[in-house]
C-alpha positions in Angstrom: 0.0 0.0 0.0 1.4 3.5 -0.7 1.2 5.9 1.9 1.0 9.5 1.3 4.4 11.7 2.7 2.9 13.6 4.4 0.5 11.2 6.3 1.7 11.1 10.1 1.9 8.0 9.9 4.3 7.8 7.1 6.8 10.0 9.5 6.6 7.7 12.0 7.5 4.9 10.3 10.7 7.1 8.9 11.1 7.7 12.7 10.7 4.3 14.4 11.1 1.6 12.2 10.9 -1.4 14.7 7.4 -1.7 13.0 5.9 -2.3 9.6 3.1 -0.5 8.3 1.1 -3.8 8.4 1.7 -3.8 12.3 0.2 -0.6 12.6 -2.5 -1.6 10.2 -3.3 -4.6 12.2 -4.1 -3.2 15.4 -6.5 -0.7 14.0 -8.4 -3.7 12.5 -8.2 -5.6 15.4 -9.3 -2.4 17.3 -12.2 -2.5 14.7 -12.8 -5.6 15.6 -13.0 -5.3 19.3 -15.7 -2.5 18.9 -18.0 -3.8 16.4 -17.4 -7.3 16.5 -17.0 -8.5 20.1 -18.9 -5.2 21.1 -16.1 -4.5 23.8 -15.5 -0.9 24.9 -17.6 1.5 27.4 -19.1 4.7 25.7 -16.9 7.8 26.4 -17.9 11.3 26.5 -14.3 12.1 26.9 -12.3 13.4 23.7 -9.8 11.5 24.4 -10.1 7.6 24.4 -8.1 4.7 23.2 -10.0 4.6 19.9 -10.2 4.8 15.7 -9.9 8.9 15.1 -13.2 9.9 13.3 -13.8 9.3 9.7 -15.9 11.7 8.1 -19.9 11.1 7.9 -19.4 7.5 9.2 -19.0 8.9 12.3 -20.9 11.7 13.0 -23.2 11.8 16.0 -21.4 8.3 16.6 -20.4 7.1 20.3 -17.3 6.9 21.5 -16.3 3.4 22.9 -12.8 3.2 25.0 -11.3 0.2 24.9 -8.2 -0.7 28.2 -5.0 -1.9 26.9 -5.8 -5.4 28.1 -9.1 -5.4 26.5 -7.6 -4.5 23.3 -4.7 -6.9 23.6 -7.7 -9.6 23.8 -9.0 -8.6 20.6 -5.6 -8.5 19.1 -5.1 -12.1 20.3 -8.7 -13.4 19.0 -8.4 -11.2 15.6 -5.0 -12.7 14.8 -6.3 -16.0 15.5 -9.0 -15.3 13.3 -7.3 -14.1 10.5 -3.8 -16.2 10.6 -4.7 -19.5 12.5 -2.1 -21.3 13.5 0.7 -18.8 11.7 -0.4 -15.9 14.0 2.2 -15.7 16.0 4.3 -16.4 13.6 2.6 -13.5 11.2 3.0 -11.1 14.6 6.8 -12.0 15.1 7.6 -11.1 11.8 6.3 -7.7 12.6 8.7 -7.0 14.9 5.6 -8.2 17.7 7.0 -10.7 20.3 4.7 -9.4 23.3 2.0 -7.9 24.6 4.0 -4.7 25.4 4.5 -4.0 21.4 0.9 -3.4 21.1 1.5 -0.8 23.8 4.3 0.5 21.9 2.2 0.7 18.4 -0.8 1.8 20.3 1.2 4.9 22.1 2.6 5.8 18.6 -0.9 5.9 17.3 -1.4 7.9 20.0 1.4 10.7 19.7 0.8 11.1 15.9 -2.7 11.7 16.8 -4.3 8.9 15.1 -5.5 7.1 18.7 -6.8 9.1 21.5 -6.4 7.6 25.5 -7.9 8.8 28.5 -6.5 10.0 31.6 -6.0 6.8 33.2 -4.2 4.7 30.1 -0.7 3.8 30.7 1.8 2.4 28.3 2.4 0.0 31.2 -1.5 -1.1 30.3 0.2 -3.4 27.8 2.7 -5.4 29.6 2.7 -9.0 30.1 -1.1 -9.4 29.6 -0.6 -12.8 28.2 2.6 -15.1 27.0 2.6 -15.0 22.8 3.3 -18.7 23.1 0.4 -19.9 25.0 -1.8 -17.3 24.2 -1.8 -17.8 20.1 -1.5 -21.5 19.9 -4.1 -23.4 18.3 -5.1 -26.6 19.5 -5.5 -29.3 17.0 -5.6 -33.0 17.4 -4.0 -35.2 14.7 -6.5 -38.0 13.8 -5.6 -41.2 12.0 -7.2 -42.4 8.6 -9.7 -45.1 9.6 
């Protein structure tokens, strides 16, 4: 995908480039995800919330819905799983994502370039050790023999 220059984004990545643009990408989907799939999120009045900036009409006279750093971790873990299967982690670790606390990391980018918003209370810290990669993205799958 091409990126415009002068898209914040685009200067962050020039900036920090322990993350692909797919990375970045992936967690707004999976944020996405987590507020109109799974439904997670408590409406915010705030103007500042971990969330999707607005988009135009799409979003007009829409709620807010805030989403904690563990929540969306959840919803990272059950989108990749939906989308990758048994490669997930695997998909994730090529992204430079080996933890929990790299979704903090993308997330606070989003954040300082103004494409997230947070509240108050959200830490970077939110992100940390929420759940081991290796346990947490593993499939289970049973081998059955031919009969």
């Amino acid at each position: 995908m091409m990126l415009d220059p002068s898209h914040p984004l685009a200067e962050l990545l020039g900036r920090d480039r322990r993350y692909p643009f797919d990375a970045y990408a992936f967690v707004f989907e999976a944020l996405r995800y987590a507020q109109e799939v799974l439904g997670l999120g408590a409406a915010q009045a705030s103007e500042e919330s971990v969330e999707l900036p607005p988009s135009g009409a799409a979003a007009a006279g829409s709620c807010e819905r805030h989403l904690t750093g563990q929540q969306l971790c959840e919803a990272i873990r059950q989108y990749a799983l939906q989308q990758y299967g048994y490669l997930a982690k695997s998909v994730l670790n090529h992204w430079g994502v080996q933890s929990t606390s790299d979704f903090g990391e993308i997330v606070f980018n989003l954040i300082e370039i103004g494409q997230m918003r947070k509240t108050p209370q959200d830490r970077r810290e939110d992100f940390d050790n929420v759940y081991d990669f290796d346990e947490a993205l593993q499939q289970e799958f049973e081998f059955t023999k031919p009969e």
